[in-house]
C-alpha positions as CSV (number, residue, x, y, z in Angstrom):
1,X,49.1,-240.6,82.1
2,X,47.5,-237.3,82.2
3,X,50.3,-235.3,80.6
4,X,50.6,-238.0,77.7
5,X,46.5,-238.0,77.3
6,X,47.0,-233.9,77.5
7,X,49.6,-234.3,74.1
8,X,48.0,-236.7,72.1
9,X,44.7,-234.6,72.3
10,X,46.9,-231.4,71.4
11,X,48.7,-233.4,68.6
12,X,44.9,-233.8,66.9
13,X,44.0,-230.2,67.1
14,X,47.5,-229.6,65.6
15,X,46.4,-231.8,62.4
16,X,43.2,-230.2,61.8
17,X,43.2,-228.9,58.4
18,X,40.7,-226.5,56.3
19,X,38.6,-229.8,55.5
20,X,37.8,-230.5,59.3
21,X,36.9,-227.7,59.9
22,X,34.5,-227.5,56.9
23,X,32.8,-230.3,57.5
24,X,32.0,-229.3,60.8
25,X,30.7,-225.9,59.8
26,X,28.9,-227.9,57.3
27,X,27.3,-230.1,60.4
28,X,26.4,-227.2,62.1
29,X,24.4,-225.4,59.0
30,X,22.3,-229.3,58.7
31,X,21.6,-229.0,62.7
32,X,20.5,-225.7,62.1
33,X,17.9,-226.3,59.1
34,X,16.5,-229.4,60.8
35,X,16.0,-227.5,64.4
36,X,14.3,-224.7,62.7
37,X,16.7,-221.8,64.2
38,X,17.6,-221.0,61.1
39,X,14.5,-221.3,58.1
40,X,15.5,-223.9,55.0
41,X,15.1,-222.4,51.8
42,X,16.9,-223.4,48.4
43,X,18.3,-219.8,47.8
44,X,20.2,-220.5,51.6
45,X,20.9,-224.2,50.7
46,X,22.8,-222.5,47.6
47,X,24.4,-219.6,49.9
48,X,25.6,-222.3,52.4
49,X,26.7,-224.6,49.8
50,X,28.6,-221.5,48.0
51,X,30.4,-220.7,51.2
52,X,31.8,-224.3,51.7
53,X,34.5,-223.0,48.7
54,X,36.0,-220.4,50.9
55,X,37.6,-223.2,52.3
56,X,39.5,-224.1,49.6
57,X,40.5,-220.2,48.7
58,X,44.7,-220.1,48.6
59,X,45.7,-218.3,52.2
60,X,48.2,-216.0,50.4
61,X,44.8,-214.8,48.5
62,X,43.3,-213.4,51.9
63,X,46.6,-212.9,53.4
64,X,46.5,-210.4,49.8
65,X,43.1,-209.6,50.5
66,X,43.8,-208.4,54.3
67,X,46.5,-206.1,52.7
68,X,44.1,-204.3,50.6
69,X,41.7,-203.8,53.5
70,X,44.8,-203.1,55.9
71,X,46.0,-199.8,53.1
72,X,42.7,-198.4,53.0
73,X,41.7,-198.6,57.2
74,X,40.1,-195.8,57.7
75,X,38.5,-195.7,54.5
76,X,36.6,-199.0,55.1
77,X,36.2,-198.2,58.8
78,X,34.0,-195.0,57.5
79,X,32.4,-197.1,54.6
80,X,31.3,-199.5,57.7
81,X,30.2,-197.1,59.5
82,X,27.9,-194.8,57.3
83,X,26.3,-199.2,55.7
84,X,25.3,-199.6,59.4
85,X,24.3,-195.7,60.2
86,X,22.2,-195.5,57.2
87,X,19.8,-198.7,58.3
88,X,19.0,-197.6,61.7
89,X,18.0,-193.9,60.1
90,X,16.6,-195.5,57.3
91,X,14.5,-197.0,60.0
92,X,13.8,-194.2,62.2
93,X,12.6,-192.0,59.2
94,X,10.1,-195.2,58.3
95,X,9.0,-195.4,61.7
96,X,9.7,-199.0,61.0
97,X,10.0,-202.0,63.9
98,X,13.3,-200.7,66.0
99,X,12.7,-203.1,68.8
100,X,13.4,-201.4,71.6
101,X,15.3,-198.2,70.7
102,X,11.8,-195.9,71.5
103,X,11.9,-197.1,74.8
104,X,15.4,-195.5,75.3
105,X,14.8,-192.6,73.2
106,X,11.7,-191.4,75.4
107,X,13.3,-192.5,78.4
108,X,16.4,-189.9,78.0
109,X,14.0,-187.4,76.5
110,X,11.5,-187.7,79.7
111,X,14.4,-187.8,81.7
112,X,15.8,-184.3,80.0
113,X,12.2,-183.1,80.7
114,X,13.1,-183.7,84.5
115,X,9.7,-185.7,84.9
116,X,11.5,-188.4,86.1
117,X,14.9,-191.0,85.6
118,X,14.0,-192.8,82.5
119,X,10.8,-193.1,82.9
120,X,9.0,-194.5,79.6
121,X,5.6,-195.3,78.8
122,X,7.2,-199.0,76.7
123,X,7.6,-200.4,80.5
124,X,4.9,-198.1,82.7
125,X,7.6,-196.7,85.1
126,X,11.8,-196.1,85.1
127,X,13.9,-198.2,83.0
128,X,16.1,-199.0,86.1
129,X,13.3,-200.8,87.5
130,X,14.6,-203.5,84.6
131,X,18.0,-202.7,84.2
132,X,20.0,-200.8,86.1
133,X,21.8,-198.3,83.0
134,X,22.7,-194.7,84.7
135,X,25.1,-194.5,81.4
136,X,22.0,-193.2,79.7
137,X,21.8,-190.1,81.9
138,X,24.8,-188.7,80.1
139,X,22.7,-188.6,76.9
140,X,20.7,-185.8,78.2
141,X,22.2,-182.9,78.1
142,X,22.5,-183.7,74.0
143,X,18.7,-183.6,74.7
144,X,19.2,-179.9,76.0
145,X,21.2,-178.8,73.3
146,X,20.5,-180.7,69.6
147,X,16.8,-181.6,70.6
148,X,14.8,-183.9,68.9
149,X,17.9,-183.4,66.6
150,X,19.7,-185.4,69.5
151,X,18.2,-189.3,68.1
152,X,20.7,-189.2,65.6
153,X,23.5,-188.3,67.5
154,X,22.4,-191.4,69.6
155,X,22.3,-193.3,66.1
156,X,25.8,-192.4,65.8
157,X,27.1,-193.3,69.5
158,X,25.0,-196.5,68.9
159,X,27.1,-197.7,65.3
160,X,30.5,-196.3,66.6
161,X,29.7,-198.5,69.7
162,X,29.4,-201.7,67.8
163,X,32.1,-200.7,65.1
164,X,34.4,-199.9,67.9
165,X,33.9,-203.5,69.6
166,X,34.8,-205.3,66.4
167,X,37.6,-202.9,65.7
168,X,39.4,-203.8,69.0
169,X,38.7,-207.3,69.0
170,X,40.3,-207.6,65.7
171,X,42.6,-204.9,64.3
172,X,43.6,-203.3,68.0
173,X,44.7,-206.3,69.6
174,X,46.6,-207.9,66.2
175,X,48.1,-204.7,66.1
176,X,49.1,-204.8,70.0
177,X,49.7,-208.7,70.1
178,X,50.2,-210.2,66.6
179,X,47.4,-213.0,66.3
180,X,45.7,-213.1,62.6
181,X,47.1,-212.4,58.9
182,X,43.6,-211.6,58.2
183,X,42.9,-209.2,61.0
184,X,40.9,-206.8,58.6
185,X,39.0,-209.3,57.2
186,X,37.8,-210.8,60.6
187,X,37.0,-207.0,61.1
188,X,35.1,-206.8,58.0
189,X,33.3,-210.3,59.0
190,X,32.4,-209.4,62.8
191,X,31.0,-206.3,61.1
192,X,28.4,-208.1,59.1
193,X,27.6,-211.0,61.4
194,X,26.2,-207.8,63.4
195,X,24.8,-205.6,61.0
196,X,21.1,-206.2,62.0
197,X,22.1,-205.0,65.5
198,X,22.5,-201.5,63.8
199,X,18.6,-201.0,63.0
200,X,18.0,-200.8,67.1
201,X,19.6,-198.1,69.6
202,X,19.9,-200.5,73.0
203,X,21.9,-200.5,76.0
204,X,23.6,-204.4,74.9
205,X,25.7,-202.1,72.1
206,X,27.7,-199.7,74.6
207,X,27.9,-202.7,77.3
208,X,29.8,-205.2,74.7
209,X,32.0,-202.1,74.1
210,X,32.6,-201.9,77.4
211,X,33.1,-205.9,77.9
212,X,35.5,-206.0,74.8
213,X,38.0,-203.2,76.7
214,X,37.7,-205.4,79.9
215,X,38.9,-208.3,78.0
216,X,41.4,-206.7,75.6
217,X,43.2,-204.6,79.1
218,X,43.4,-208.4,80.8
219,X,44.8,-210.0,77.5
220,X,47.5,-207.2,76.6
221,X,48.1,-206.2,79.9
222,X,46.6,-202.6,79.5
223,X,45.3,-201.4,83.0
224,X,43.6,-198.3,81.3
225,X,41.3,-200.2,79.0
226,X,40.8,-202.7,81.6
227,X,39.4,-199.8,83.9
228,X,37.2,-198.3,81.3
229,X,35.8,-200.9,80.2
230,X,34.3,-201.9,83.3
231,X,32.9,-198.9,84.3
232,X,31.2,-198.3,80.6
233,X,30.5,-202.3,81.8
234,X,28.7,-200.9,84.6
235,X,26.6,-197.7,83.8
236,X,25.1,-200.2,80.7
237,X,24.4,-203.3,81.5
238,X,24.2,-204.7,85.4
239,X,24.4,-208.2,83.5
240,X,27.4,-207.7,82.0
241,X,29.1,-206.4,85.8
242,X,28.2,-210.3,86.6
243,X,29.9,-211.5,83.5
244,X,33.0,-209.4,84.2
245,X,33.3,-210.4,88.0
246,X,33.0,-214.6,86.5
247,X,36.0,-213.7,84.4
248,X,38.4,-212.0,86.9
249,X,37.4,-214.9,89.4
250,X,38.5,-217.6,86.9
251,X,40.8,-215.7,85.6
252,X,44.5,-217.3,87.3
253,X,46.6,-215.1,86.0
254,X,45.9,-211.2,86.6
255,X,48.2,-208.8,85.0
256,X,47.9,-206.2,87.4
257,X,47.9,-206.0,91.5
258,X,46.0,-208.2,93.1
259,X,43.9,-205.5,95.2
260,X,42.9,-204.3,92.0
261,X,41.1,-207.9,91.2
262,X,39.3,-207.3,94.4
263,X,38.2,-203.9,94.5
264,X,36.2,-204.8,91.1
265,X,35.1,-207.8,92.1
266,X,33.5,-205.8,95.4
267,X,32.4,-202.5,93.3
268,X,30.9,-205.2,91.0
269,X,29.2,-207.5,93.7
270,X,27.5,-204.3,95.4
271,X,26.3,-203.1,91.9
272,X,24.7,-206.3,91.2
273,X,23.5,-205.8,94.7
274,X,22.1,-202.1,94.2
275,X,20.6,-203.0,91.0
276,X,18.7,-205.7,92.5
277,X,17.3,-204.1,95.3
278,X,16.3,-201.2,92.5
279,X,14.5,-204.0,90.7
280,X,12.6,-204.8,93.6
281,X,11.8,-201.8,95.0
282,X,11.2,-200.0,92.2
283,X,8.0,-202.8,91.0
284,X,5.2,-203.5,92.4
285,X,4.9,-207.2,92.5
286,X,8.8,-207.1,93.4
287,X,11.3,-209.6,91.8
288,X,10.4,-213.3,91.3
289,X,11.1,-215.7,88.6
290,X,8.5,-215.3,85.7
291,X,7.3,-211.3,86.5
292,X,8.9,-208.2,86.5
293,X,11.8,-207.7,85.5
294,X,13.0,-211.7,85.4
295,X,9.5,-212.3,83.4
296,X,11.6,-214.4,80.6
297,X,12.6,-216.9,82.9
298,X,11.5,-219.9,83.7
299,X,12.8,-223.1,85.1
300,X,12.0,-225.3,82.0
301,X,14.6,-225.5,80.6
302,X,13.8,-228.1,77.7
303,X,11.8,-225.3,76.2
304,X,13.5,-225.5,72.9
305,X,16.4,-227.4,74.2
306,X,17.5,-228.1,70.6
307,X,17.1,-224.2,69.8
308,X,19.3,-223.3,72.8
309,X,22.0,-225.9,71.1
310,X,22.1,-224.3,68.1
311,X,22.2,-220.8,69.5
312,X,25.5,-222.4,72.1
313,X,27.2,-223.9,68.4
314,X,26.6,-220.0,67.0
315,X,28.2,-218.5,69.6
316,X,31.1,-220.8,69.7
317,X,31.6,-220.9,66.7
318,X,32.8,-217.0,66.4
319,X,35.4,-218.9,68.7
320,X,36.1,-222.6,68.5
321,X,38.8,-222.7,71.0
322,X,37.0,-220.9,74.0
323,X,36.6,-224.4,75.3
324,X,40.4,-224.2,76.2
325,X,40.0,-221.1,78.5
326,X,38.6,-221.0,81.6
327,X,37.9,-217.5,82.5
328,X,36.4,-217.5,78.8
329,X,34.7,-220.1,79.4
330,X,33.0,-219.6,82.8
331,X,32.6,-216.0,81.1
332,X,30.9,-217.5,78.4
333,X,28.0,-219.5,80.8
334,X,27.7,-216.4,82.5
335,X,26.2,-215.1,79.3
336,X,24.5,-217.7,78.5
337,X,22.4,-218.1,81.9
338,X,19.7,-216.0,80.9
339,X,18.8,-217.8,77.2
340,X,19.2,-220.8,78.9
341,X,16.8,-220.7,81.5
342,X,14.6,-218.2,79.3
343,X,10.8,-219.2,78.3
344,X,11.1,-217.1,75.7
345,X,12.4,-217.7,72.2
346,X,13.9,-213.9,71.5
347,X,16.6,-214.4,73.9
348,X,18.3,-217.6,71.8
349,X,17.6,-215.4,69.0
350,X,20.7,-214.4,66.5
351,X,18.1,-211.5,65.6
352,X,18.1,-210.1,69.3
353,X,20.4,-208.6,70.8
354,X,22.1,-210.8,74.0
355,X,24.4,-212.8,71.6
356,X,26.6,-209.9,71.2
357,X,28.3,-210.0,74.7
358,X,28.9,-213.5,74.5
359,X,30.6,-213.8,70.6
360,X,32.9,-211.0,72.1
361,X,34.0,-213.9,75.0
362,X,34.3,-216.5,72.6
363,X,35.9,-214.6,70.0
364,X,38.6,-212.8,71.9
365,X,40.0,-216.1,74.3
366,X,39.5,-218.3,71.5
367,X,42.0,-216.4,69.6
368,X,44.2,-216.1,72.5
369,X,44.2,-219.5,72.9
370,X,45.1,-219.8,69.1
371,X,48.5,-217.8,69.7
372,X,49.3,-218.7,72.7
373,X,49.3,-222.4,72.0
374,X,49.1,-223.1,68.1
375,X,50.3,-220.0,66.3
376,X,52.9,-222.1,64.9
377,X,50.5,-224.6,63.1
378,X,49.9,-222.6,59.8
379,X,47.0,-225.4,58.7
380,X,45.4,-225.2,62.0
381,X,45.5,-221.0,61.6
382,X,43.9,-221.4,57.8
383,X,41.1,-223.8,58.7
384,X,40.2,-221.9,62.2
385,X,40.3,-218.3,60.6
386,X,37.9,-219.5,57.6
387,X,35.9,-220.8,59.7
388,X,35.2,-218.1,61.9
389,X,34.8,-215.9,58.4
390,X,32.0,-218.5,57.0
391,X,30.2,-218.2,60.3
392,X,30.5,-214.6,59.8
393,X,29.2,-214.5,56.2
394,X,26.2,-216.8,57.3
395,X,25.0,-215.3,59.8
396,X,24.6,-211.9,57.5
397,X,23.5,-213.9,54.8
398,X,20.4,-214.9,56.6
399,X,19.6,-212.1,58.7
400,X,19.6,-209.4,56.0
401,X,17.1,-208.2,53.6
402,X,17.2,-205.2,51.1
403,X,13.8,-204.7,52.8
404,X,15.3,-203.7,56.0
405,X,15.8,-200.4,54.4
């Protein structure tokens, strides 16, 4: 009974055309105008009602389209990577709103000065008393040498690190494990889903880099990238150590030796460990729910229930299949524990910067599942990849504005 319920449900996702799939990315924009998490206007009514007629674009015209991108890689890899260079120093020389990126910039420039480890005057003591990022500390010798020259050096590492994560997820891996037709394009889309994310310099940039190698070295079997991307994992972001030790856990299958699996899963239990003794010791008031470094928690978690819905559907949505993976998917709640249970309404934000960790899950095991299991339904492939290119598009479309430069 199980089996047969198992292939009927398979033989409906088989079936799913372009026009499913639109009207359900067309269901998702109306959620999103009538819970407020994205603003209505009548120029993004027209956007959103503009993008529904990708769907109905020919596939051999993106398959063409690809191709074009695909001759000229590293000339659109550059042109990327000077568009989302150019805000953040557009930014910097405007001393415009950068979020957090002062914070880190004093913090390895205090820290060069030898007056303490990453000590900034945004939080009143060390960075580590909030996050637990040694991976910083290798910034400042650049500090010793280039000077206050060194920011944009940082600028760089920061763009290459968000460039590289897309490039991986999408070009690397198709070119490893053939997945997509339109691998360039999904490159080009990831790209501008997170092109705000260039105007700040933040730890989340170099730890999503890190996540995406983890991922990619389980997928394709690659114990190098596998390695380095946990450590980069680990000097950035203790969060994303937690999210990596969920996904080997629930991960079945393991491509290497199993003493591997549980020498990470130790190193990355006593980091979590470290860092929150660090946490602790390092404030006053210590750790608890609601202060400190935890002081976007809360408990309530109907705050904005239906804004936490419609940041879930965004995610997901960069990756409609994760639902059919379960290290993905356990990987994916790790991520999401955090906005969840926050109190506070930047971290369900598209604009901030926790999202990026979690479309990286979502996007990578939800095209896994796609080739694993339904590469050979060509409808299923058209409908799926527009889809995630729409989200893409959307997501730029109402997050960017000429003004940001």
């Amino acid at each position: 009974m199980i089996k047969k319920r198992i292939q009927i449900h398979s033989i409906k996702l088989e079936n799913l055309r372009s026009v499913h799939f639109l009207l359900i990315w067309c269901f998702i924009r109306i959620y999103e105008f009538q819970t407020g998490f994205v603003e209505f206007s009548i120029i993004r009514f027209f956007i959103m009602c503009s993008l529904c007629l990708v769907f109905f674009i020919k596939w051999s015209w993106l398959q063409t389209l690809n191709s074009f991108f695909k001759k000229s890689n590293k000339s659109i890899f550059g042109i990327l990577f000077i568009f989302g260079f150019s805000l953040i120093v557009s930014r910097f020389i405007r001393n415009a709103n950068m979020g957090e990126t002062h914070l880190f910039l004093e913090s390895i420039q205090n820290t060069s000065k030898l007056t303490g480890w990453l000590e900034n005057s945004f939080e009143g003591t060390t960075h580590f008393a909030f996050h637990n990022s040694p991976g910083f500390l290798l910034f400042v010798p650049f500090v010793w040498i280039l000077g206050d020259l060194s920011s944009y050096l940082f600028f760089i590492f920061n763009s290459l690190a968000l460039i590289l994560s897309n490039y991986f997820s999408c070009i690397f891996v198709n070119n490893r494990v053939k997945i997509s037709d339109i691998s360039h394009l999904l490159f080009l889309t990831l790209f501008l889903s997170a092109f705000l994310q260039h105007a700040k310099f933040i730890d989340t940039r170099f730890a999503a880099l890190g996540l995406t190698l983890f991922i990619i070295g389980i997928l394709i079997e690659d114990k190098l990238f596998f390695i380095l991307g946990f450590i980069i994992s680990l000097l950035f972001r203790e969060t994303t150590v937690f999210t990596c030790i969920v996904i080997l856990i629930f991960s079945k299958t393991f491509p290497f030796a199993k003493p591997l699996k549980v020498k990470v899963i130790s190193i990355g239990l006593a980091w979590i460990g470290f860092s929150l003794f660090l946490f602790h010791y390092l404030q006053p008031e210590g750790i608890s729910i609601g202060s400190g470094a935890l002081n976007r928690l809360s408990f309530s978690i109907f705050i904005d229930w239906d804004l936490k819905i419609a940041y879930f559907i965004r995610i997901i949505s960069f990756g409609p299949f994760i639902f059919f993976s379960v290290p993905g998917l356990f990987g994916l709640i790790a991520e999401f524990i955090f906005p969840f249970f926050s109190k506070d309404y930047v971290l369900y934000n598209i604009s901030w910067h926790y999202w990026m960790p979690a479309m990286t899950i979502s996007f990578l095991y939800s095209n896994y599942i796609l080739k694993e299991k339904y590469s050979k339904f060509e409808g299923l492939i058209v409908g799926y990849s527009i889809f995630i290119i729409n989200t893409g598009l959307w997501q730029f479309f109402t997050t960017f504005h000429p003004r940001l430069y």
